[in-house]
Residue frames as a rotation matrix with the C-alpha (Angstrom) as fourth column:
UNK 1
0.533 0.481 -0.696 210.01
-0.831 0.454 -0.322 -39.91
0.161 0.750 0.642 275.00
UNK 2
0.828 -0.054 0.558 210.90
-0.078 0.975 0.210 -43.66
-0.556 -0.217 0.803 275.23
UNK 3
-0.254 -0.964 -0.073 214.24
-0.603 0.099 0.792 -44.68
-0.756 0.245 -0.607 274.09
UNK 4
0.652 0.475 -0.591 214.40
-0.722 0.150 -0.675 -46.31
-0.232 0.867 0.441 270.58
UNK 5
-0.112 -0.726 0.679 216.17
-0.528 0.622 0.578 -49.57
-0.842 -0.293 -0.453 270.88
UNK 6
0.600 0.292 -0.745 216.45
-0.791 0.355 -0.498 -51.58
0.119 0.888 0.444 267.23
UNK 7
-0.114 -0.536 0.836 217.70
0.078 0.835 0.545 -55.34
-0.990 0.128 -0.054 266.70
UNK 8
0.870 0.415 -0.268 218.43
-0.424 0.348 -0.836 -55.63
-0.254 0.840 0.479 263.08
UNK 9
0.191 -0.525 0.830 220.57
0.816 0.555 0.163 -57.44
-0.545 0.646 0.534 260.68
UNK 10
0.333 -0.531 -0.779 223.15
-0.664 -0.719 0.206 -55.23
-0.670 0.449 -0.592 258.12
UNK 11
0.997 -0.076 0.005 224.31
0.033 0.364 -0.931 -56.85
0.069 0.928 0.366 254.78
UNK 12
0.311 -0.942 -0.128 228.19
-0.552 -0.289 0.782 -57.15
-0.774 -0.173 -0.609 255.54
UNK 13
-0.072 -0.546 -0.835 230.83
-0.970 0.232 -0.067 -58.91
0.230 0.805 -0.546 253.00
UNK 14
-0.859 -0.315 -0.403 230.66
-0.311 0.947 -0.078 -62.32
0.406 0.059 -0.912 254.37
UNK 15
-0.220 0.860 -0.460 226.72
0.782 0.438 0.443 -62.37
0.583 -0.262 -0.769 255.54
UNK 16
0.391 0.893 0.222 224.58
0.238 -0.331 0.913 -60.94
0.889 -0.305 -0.342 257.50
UNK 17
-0.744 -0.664 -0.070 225.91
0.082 0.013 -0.997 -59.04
0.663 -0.747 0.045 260.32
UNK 18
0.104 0.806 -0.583 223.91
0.873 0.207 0.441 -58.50
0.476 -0.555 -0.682 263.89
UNK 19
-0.747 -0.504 0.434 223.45
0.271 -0.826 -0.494 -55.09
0.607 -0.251 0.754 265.12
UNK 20
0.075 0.897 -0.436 221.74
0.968 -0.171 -0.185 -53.18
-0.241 -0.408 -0.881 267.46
UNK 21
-0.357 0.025 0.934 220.26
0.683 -0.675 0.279 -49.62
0.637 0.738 0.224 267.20
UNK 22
-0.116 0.460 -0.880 220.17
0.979 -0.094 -0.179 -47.05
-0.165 -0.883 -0.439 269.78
UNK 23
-0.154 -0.369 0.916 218.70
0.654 -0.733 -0.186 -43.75
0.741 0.571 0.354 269.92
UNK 24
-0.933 -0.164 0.320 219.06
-0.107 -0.724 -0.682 -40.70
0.343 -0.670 0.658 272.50
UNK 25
-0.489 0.799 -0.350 216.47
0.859 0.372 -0.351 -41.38
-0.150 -0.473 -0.868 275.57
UNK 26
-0.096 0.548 -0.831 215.74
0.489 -0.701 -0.519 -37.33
-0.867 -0.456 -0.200 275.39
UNK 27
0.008 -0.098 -0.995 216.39
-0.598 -0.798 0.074 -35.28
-0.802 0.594 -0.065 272.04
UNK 28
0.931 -0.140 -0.338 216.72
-0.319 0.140 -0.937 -35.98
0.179 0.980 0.085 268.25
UNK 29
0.466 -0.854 0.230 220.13
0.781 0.520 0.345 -37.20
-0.415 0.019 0.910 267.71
UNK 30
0.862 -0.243 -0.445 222.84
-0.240 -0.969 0.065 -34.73
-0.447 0.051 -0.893 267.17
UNK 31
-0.174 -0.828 -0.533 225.50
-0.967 0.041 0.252 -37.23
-0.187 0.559 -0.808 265.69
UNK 32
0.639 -0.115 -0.761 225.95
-0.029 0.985 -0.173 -40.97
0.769 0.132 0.625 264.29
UNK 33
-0.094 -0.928 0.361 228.63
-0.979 0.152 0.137 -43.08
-0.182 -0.341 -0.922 266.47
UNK 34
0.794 0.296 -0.532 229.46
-0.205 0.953 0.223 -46.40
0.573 -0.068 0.817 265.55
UNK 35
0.364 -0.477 0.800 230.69
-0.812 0.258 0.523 -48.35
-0.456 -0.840 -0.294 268.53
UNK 36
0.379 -0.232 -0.896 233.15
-0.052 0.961 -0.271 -52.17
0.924 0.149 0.352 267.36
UNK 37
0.797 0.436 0.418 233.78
-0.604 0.562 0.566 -54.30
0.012 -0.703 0.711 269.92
UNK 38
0.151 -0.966 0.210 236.83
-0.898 -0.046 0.437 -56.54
-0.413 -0.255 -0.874 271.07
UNK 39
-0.764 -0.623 -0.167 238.81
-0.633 0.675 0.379 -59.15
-0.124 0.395 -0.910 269.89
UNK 40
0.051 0.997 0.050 236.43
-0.990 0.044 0.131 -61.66
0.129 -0.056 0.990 268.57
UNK 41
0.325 -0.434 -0.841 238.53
0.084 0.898 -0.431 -64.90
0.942 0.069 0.328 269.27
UNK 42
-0.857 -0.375 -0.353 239.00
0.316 0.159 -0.935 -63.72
0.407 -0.913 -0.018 272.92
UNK 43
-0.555 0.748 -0.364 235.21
0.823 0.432 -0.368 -63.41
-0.117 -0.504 -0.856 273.68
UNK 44
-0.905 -0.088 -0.416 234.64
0.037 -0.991 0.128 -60.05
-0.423 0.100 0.900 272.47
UNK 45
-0.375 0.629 0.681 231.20
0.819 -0.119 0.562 -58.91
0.434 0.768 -0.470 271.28
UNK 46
-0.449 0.200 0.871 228.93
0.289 -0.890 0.354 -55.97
0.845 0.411 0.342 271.16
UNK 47
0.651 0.736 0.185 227.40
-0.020 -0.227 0.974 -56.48
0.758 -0.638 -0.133 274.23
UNK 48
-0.377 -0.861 -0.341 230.89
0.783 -0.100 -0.614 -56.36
0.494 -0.498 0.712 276.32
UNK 49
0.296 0.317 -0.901 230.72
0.953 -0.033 0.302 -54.46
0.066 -0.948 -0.312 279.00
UNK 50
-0.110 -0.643 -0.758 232.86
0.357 -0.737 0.573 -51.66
-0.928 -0.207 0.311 278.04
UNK 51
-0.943 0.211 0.256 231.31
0.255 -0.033 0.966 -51.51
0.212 0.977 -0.023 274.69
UNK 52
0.116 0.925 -0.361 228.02
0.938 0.018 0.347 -51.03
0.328 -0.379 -0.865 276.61
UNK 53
-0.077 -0.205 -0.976 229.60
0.579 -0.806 0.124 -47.74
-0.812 -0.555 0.181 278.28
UNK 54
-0.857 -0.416 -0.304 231.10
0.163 -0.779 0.605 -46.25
-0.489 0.469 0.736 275.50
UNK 55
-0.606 0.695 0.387 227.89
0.520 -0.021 0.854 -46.95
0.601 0.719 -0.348 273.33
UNK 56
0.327 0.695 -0.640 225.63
0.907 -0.040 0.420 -45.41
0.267 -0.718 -0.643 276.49
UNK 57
-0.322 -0.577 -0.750 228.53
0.311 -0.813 0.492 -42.28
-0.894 -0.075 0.441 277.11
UNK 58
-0.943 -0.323 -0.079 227.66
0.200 -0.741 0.641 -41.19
-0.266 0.589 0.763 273.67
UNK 59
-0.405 0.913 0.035 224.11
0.829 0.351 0.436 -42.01
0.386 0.206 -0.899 273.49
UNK 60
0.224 0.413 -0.883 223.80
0.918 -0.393 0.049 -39.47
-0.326 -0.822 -0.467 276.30
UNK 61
-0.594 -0.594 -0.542 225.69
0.211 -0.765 0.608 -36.97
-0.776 0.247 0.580 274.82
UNK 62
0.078 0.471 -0.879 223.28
-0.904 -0.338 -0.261 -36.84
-0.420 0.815 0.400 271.46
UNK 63
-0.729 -0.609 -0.311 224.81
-0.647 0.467 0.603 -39.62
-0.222 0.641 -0.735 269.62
UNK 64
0.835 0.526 -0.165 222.44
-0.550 0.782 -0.291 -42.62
-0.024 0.334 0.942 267.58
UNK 65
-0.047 -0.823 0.566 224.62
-0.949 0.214 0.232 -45.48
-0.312 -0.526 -0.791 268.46
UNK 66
0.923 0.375 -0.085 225.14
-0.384 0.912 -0.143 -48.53
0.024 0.164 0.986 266.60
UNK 67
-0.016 -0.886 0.463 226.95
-0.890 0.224 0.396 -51.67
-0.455 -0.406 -0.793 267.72
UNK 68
0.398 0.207 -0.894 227.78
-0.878 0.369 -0.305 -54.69
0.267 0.906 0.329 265.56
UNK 69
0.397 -0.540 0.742 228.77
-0.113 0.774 0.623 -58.60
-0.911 -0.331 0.246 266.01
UNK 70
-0.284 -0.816 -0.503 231.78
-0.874 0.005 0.486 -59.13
-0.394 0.577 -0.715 264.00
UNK 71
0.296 0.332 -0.895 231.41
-0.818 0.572 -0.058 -61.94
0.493 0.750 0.441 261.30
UNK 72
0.095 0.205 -0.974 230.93
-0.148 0.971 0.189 -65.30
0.984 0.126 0.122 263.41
UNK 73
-0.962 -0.270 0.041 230.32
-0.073 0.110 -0.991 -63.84
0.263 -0.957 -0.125 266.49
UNK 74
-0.428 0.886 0.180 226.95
-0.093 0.155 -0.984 -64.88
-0.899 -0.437 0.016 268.21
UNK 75
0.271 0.830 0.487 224.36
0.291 0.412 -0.863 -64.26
-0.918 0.376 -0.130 264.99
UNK 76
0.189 -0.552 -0.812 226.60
-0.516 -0.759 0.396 -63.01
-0.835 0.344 -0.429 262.64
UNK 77
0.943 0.162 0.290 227.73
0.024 0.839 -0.544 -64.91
-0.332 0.520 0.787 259.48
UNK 78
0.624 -0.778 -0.078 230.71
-0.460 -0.285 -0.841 -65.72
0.632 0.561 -0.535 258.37
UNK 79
0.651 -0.606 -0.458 234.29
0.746 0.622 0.238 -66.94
0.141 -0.496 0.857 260.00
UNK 80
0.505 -0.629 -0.591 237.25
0.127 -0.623 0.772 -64.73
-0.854 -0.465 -0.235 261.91
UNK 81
0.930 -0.135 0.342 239.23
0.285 -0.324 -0.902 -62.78
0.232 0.937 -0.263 259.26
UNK 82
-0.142 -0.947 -0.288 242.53
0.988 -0.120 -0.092 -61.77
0.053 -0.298 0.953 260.83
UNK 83
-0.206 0.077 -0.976 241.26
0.447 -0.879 -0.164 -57.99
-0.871 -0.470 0.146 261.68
UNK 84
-0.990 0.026 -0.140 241.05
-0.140 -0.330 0.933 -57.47
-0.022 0.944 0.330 257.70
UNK 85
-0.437 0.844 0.312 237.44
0.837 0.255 0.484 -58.93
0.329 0.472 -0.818 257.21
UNK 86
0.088 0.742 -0.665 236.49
0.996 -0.089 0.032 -57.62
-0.035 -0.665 -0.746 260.48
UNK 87
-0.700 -0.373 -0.608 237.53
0.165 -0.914 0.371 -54.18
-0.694 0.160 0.702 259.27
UNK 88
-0.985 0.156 0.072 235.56
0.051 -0.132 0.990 -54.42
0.164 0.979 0.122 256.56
UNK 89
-0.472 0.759 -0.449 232.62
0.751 0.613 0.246 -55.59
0.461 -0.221 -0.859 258.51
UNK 90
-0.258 0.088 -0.962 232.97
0.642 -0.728 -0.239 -52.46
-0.722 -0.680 0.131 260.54
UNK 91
-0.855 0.017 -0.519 232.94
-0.184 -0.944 0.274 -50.25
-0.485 0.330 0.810 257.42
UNK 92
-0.395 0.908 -0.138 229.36
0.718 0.399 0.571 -52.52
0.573 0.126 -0.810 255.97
UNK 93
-0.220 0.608 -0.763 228.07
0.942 0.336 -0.005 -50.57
0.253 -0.719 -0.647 258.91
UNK 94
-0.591 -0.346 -0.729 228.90
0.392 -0.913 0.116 -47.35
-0.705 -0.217 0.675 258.81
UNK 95
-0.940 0.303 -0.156 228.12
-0.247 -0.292 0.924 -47.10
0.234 0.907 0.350 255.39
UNK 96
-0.266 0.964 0.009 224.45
0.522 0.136 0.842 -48.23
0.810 0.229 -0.540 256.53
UNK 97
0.140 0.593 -0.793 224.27
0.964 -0.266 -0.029 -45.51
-0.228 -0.760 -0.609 259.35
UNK 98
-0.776 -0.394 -0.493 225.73
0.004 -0.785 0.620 -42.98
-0.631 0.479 0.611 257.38
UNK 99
-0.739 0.674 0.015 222.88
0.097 0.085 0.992 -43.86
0.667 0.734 -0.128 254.30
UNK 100
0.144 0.925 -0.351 219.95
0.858 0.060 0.510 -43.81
0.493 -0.375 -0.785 257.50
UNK 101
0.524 0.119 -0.844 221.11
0.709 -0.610 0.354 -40.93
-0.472 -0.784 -0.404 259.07
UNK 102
0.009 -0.567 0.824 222.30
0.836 -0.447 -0.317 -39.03
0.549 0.691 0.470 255.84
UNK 103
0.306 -0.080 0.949 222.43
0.248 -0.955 -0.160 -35.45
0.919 0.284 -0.273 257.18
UNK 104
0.880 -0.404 0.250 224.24
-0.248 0.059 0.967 -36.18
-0.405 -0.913 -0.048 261.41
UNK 105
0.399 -0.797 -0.453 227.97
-0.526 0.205 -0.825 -36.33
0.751 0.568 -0.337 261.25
UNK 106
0.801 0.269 -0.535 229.41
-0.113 0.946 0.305 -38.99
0.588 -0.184 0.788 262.64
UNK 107
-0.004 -0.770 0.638 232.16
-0.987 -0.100 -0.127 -40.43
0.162 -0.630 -0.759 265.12
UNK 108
0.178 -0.370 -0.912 233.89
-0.246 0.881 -0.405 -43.75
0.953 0.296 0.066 265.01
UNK 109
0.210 -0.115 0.971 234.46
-0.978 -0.023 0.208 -45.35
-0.002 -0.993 -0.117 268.77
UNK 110
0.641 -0.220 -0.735 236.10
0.160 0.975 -0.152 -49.00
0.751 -0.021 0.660 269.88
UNK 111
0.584 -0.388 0.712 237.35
-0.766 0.025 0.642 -50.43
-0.267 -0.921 -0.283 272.51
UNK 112
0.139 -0.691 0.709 240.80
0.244 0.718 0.652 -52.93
-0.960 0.082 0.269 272.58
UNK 113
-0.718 -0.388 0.578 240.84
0.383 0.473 0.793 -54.30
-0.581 0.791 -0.191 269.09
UNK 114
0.126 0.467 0.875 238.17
0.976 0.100 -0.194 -53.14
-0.178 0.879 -0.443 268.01
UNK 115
0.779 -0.111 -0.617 239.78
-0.166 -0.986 -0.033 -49.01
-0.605 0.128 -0.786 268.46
UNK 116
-0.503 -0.854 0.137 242.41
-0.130 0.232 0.964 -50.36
-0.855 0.467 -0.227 266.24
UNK 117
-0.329 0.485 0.810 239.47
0.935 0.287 0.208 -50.78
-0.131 0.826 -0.548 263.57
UNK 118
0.798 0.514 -0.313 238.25
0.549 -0.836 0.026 -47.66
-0.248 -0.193 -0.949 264.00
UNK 119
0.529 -0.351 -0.772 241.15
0.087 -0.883 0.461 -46.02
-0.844 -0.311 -0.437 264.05
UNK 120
-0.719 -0.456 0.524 242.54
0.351 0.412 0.841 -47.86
-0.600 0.788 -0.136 260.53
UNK 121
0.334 0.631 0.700 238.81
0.887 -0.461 -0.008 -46.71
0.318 0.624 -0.714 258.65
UNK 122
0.847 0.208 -0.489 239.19
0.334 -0.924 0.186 -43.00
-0.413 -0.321 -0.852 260.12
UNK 123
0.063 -0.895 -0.442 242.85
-0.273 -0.441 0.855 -42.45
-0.960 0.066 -0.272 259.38
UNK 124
-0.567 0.070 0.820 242.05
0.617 0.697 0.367 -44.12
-0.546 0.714 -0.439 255.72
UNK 125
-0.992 -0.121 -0.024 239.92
0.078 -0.769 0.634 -40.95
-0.095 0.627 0.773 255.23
UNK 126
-0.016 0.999 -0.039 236.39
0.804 0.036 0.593 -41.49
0.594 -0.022 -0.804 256.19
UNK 127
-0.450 -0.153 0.880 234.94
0.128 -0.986 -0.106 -38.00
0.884 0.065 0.463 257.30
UNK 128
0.261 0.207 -0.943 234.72
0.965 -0.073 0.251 -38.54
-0.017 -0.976 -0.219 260.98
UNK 129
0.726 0.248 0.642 234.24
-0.191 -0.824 0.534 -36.12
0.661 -0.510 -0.550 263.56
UNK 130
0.205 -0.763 0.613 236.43
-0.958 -0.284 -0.034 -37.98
0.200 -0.580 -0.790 265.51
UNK 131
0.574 0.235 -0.784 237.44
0.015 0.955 0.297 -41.04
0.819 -0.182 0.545 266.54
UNK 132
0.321 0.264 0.909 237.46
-0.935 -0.067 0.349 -42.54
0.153 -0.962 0.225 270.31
UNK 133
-0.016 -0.155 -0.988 239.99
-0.174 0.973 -0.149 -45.44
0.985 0.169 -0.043 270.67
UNK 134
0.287 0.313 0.905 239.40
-0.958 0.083 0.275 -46.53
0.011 -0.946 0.324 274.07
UNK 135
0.750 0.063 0.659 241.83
-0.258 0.945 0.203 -49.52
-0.610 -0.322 0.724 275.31
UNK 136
0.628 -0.473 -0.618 244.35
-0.714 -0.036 -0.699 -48.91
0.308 0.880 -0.360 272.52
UNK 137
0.797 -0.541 0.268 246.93
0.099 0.554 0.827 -52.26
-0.596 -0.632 0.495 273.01
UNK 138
0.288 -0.955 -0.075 250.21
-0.859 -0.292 0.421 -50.78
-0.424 -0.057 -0.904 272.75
UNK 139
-0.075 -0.624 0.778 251.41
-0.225 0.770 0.597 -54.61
-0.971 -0.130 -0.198 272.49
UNK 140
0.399 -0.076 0.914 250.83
0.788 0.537 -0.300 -54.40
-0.468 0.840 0.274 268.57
UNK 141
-0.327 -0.872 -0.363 253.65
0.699 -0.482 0.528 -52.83
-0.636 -0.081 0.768 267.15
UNK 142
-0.798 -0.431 0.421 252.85
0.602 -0.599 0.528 -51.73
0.024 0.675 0.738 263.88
UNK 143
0.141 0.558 -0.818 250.96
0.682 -0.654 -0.329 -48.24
-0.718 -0.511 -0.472 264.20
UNK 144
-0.930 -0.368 -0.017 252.05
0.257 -0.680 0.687 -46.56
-0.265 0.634 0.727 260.86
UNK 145
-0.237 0.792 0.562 248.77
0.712 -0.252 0.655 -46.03
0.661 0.556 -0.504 259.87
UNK 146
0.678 0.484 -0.553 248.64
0.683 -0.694 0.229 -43.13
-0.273 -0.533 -0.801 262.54
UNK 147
-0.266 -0.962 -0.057 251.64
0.948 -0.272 0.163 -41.63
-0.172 -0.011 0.985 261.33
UNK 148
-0.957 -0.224 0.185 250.07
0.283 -0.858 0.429 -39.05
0.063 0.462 0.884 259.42
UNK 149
-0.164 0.986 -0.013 246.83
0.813 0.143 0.564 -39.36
0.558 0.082 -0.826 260.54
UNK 150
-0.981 -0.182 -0.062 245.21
0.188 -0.835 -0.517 -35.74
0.043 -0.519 0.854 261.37
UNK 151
0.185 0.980 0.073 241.54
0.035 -0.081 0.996 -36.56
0.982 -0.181 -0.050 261.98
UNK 152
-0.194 -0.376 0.906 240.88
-0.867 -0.367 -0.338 -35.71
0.460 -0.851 -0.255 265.79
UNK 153
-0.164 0.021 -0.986 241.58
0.449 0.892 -0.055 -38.91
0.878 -0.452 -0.156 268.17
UNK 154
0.200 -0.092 0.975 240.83
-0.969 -0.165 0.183 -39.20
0.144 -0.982 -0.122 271.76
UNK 155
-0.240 -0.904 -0.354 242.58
-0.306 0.416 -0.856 -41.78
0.921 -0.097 -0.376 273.25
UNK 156
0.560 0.114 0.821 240.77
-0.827 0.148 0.543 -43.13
-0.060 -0.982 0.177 277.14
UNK 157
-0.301 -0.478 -0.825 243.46
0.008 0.864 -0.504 -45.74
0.954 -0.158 -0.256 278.12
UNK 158
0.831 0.557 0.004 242.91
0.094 -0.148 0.985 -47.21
0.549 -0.818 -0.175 281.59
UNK 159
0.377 -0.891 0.254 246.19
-0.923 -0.340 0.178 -46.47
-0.072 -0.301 -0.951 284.39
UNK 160
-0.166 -0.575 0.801 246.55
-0.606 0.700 0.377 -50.48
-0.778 -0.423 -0.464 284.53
UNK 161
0.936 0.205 -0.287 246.34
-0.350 0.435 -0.830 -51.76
-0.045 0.877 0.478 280.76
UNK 162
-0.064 -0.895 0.442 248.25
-0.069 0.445 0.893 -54.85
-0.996 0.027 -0.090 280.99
UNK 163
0.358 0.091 0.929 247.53
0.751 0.563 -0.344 -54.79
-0.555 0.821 0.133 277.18
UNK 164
0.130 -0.636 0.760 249.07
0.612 -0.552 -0.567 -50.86
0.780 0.539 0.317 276.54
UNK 165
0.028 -0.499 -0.866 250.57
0.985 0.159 -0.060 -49.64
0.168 -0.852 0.496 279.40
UNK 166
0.703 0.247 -0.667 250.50
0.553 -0.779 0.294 -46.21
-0.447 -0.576 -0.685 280.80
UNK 167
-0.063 -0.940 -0.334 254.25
-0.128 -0.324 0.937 -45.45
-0.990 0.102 -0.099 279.48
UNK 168
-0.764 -0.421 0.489 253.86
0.486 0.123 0.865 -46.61
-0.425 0.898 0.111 275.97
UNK 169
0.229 0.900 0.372 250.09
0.973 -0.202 -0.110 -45.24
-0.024 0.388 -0.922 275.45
UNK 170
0.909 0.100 -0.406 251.49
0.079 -0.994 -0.070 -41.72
-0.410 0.031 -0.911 276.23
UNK 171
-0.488 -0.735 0.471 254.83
0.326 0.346 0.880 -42.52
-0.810 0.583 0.071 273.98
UNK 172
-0.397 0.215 0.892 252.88
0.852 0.447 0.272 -43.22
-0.340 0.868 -0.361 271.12
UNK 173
0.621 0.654 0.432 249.95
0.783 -0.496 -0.374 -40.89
-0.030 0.570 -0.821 271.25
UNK 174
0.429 -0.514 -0.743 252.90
0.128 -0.780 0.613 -38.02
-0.894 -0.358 -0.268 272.10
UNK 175
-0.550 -0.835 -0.002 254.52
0.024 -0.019 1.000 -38.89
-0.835 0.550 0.030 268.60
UNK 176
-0.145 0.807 0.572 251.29
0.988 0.149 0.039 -38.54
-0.053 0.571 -0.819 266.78
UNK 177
-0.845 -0.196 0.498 250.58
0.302 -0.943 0.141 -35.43
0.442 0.269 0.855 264.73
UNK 178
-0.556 0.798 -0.231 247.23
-0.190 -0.393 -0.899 -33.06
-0.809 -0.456 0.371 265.94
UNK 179
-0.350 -0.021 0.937 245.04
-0.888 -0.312 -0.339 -32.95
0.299 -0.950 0.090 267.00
UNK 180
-0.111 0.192 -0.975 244.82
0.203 0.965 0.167 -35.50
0.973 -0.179 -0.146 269.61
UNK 181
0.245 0.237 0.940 243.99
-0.851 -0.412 0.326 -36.18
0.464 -0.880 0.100 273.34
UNK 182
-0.511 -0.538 -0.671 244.90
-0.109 0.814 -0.570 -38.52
0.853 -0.218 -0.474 276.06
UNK 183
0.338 0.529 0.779 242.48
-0.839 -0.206 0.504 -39.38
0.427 -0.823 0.374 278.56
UNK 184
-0.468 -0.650 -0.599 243.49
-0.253 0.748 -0.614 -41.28
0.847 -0.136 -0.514 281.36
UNK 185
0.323 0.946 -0.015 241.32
-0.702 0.250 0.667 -43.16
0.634 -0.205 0.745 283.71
UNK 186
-0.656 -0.094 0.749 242.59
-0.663 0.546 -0.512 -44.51
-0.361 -0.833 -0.420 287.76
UNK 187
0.775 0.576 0.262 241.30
-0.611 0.788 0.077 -48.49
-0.162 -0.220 0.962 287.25
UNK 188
0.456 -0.239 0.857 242.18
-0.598 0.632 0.494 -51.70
-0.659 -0.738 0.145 287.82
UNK 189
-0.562 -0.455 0.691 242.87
0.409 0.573 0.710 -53.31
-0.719 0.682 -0.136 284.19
UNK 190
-0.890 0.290 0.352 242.16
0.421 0.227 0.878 -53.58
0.175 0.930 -0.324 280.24
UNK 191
-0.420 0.901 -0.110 238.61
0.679 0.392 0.620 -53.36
0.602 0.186 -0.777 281.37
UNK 192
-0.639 -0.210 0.740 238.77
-0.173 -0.898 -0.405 -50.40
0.749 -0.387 0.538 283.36
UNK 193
-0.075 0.347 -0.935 237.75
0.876 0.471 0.104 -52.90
0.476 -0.811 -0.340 286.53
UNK 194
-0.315 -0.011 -0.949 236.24
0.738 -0.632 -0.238 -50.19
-0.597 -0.775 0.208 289.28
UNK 195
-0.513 -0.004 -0.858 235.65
-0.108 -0.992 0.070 -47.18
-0.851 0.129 0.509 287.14
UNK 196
-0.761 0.079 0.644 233.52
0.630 -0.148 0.763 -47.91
0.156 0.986 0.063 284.03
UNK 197
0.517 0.855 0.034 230.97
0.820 -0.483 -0.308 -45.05
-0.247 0.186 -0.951 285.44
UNK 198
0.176 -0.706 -0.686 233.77
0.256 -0.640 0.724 -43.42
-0.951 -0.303 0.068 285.27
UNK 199
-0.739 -0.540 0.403 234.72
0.389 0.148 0.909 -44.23
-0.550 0.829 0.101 281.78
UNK 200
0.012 0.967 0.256 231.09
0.947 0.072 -0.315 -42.86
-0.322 0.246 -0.914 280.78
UNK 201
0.600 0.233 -0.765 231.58
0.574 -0.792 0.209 -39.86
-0.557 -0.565 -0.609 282.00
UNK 202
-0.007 -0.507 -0.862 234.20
-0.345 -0.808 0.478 -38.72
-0.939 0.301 -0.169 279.95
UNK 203
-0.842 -0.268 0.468 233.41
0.483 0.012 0.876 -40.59
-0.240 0.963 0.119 276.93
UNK 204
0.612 0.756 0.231 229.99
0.753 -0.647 0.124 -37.98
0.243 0.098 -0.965 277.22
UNK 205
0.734 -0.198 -0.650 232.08
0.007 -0.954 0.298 -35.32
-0.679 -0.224 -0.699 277.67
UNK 206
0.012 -0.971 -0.238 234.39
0.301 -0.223 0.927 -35.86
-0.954 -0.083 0.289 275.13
UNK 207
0.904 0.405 -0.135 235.24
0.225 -0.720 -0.657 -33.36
-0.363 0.564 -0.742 272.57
């Protein structure tokens, strides 16, 4: 059966957000996954390249997959929030794939800045399956909000993230209670330059 691609608009706290709506090219869906997207003051949006994997790695896997432009990025509404709005923006969305897909449990996913949203709504007590930071930058310090966090994380960092480094990503996620996982992924940078079939591959396989 044709793939089920949706453009719509999502009611968010500061306007109208832009999203898109994918669903599994072969089967029913077998989970929700929302996918956020990087920094939106360093060019970040939903259609990012590495936001395009991860959203496409879980698609395959079962997943309905929505991605979202952060208030005042491309057709969004609204203006940059300092990671607070855009947190909020992120949970606007859930809460409207969670209400269309009432009976699929779900899984939170981001990449850079935006697995730093994700991981802040999940560890806050929404009833993920899991959440999939992918890109985690090490280079912001404060991380208490994982302290006690015991929803399951996976973790895909790439070996050359000049933004969280090989040494501190496996620091951190080492001092984090279970359960958790650490995938690691041979590429060139941040962007996992060279390897994002790579980076598919195991965000469909991860579990």
């Amino acid at each position: 059966m044709p793939r089920k691609i949706e453009s719509l608009f999502i009611p968010g706290p500061a306007g109208r957000l832009e999203a898109l709506i994918e669903e599994p090219d072969d089967r029913a869906p077998v989970e929700a996954a929302l996918v956020c997207h990087p920094h939106p003051q360093h060019g970040g949006t939903m259609h990012n390249k590495v936001v395009y994997r991860i959203a496409r790695g879980l698609r395959r896997a079962g997943a309905v997959v929505l991605r979202f432009n952060y208030r005042g990025v491309n057709l969004s509404e609204g203006v940059y929030d300092e990671g607070e709005g855009e947190m909020e923006d992120a949970r606007a969305c859930l809460a409207y794939l969670r209400e269309r897909y009432k009976n699929l449990p779900f899984t939170l996913a981001g990449f850079s800045f935006g697995s730093r949203i994700v991981l802040r709504i999940g560890c806050a007590g929404a009833d993920t399956r899991r959440v999939v930071a992918v890109g985690f930058p090490t280079i912001y310090k404060d991380t208490s909000y994982l302290d006690t966090c015991t929803v399951p994380r996976i973790f895909v960092q790439s070996t050359h993230d000049q933004y969280g480094p090989v040494v501190q990503i496996e620091k951190l996620v080492a001092a984090l209670p279970e359960p958790k996982r650490l995938i690691l992924i041979e590429s060139r940078d941040h962007f996992f330059g060279g390897a994002l079939p790579e980076l598919e591959e195991q965000i469909r396989g991860a579990h």
